[in-house]
Phi, psi and omega in degrees: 000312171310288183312321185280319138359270168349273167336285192318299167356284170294002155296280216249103199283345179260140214293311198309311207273321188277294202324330172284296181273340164316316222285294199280349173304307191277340148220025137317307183319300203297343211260341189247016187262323169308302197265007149235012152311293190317299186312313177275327195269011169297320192271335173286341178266350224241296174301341175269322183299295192316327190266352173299307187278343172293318188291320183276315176284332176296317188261005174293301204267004175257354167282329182267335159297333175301318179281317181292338164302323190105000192269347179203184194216142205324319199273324160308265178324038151232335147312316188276339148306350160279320194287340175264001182255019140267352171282358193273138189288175142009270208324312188272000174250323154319300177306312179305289179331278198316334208269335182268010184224328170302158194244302246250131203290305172329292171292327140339317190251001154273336160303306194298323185296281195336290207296290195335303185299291187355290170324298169309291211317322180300328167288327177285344191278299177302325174309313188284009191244346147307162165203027166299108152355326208265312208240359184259123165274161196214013148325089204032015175264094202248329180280355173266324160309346183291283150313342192249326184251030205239285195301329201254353207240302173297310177302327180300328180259349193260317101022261188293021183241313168295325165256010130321278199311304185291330156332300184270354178271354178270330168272338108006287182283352132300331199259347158306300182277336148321311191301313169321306160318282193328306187266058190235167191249023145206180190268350184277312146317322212285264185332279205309304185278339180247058160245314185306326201259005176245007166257001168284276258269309168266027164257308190288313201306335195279329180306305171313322200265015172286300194302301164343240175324328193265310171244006160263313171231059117091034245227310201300111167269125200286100194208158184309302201285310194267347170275313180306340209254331170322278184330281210294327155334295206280328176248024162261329177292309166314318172285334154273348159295302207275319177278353207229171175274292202335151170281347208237037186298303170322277187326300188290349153298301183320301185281357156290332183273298169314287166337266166332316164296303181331278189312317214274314205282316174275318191232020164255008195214150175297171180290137163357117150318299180196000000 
């Protein structure tokens, strides 16, 4: 950190100007040392979650192999299913609830066959969400090697690099726009940027948690419609800003960003993983 100090210094011969990027350097460092502490021990838990649940659905659905076997009996498999539903998605905790809550054993035990597939596909699912050595096969599959050395050797730096970068640029962008506020030559000016700069702010913030939730963590259903409808998100709010005048610009971004913040929230992103 002293030599990269250094450097700048000798970039920038004037005090004011080296003192500013210094400034913002240490914390960009710190701002992206903090958020991949975060990044990693988010991703240990979330694996220790994934295998916590592997463990609880493996042994829920060999329980339920059993009772079919004629090897156990419905209040044992419904225990193990109160000990797996905190671990369980929405779906699969609605199917548990109906099926602990039906009288009638014939439709029990056709709930019970339904929740069984459930069960598997949640274990292959969840299987596929490793990313251990010990459990990734690597037979002739070069694009899972690929995704698998993405997630554990890239994702660890790139990631906490991407939420650095959207961090300083809203903060960039406050302290831009505080200046603008400052230097306006009336108050009708005033209001007019920092309403722009708090619908700038809630657009990137809207981006993020698009890019976030959607394509970091794999969320995005990849479709024609939700990709078009991305794109235009990403590129009509700049062009009103930037082309247009209008006293009410804000407004039609604001309602563009809602609109979209809808839609991206109801039909663009799966369900939670884990």
């Amino acid at each position: 950190m002293s030599y990269t100090i250094e450097f700048i210094k000798s970039m920038f011969p004037d005090s004011l100007t080296a003192a500013i990027v210094i400034i913002l350097t240490v914390l960009v460092f710190w701002m992206y040392k903090e958020l991949r502490n975060n990044f990693l021990e988010s991703s240990k838990s979330n694996q220790q979650r994934i295998d916590k649940a592997l463990e609880a659905y493996s042994d829920l659905e060999f329980e339920i192999y059993k009772y079919s076997n004629e090897r156990s009996d419905l209040f044992t498999v419904t225990e193990k299913m109160s000990k797996a539903s905190s671990l369980m998605t929405y779906d699969l905790l609605k199917q548990y609830i109906k099926f602990k809550e039906t009288t009638d054993e014939a439709l029990k035990k056709d709930l019970l066959l339904k929740f069984h597939k459930e069960v598997e596909n949640e274990i292959y699912r969840l299987k596929l969400m490793q990313t251990d050595s010990v459990t990734f096969k690597t037979d002739k599959d070069i694009l899972s090697s690929i995704d698998l050395y993405i997630k554990t050797k890239i994702a660890p730096f790139g990631i906490p690099l991407i939420h650095t970068y959207f961090n300083l640029m809203i903060l960039l962008m406050l302290v831009f726009g505080t200046t603008l506020i400052i230097g306006a030559s009336s108050v009708t000016e005033q209001i007019s940027i920092f309403s722009l700069i708090i619908v700038v702010l809630f657009y990137f913030m809207t981006l993020y948690l698009v890019i976030s939730e959607g394509f970091l963590k794999k969320r995005f259903k990849h479709s024609l419609k939700n990709w078009s409808t991305f794109i235009i998100f990403i590129v009509v709010p700049p062009l009103v800003v930037f082309l247009t005048e209008y006293w009410f610009r804000g407004i039609i971004i604001s309602v563009l960003i809602l609109i979209y913040a809808y839609y991206a929230g109801r039909k663009c992103m799966r369900e939670q993983l884990i």
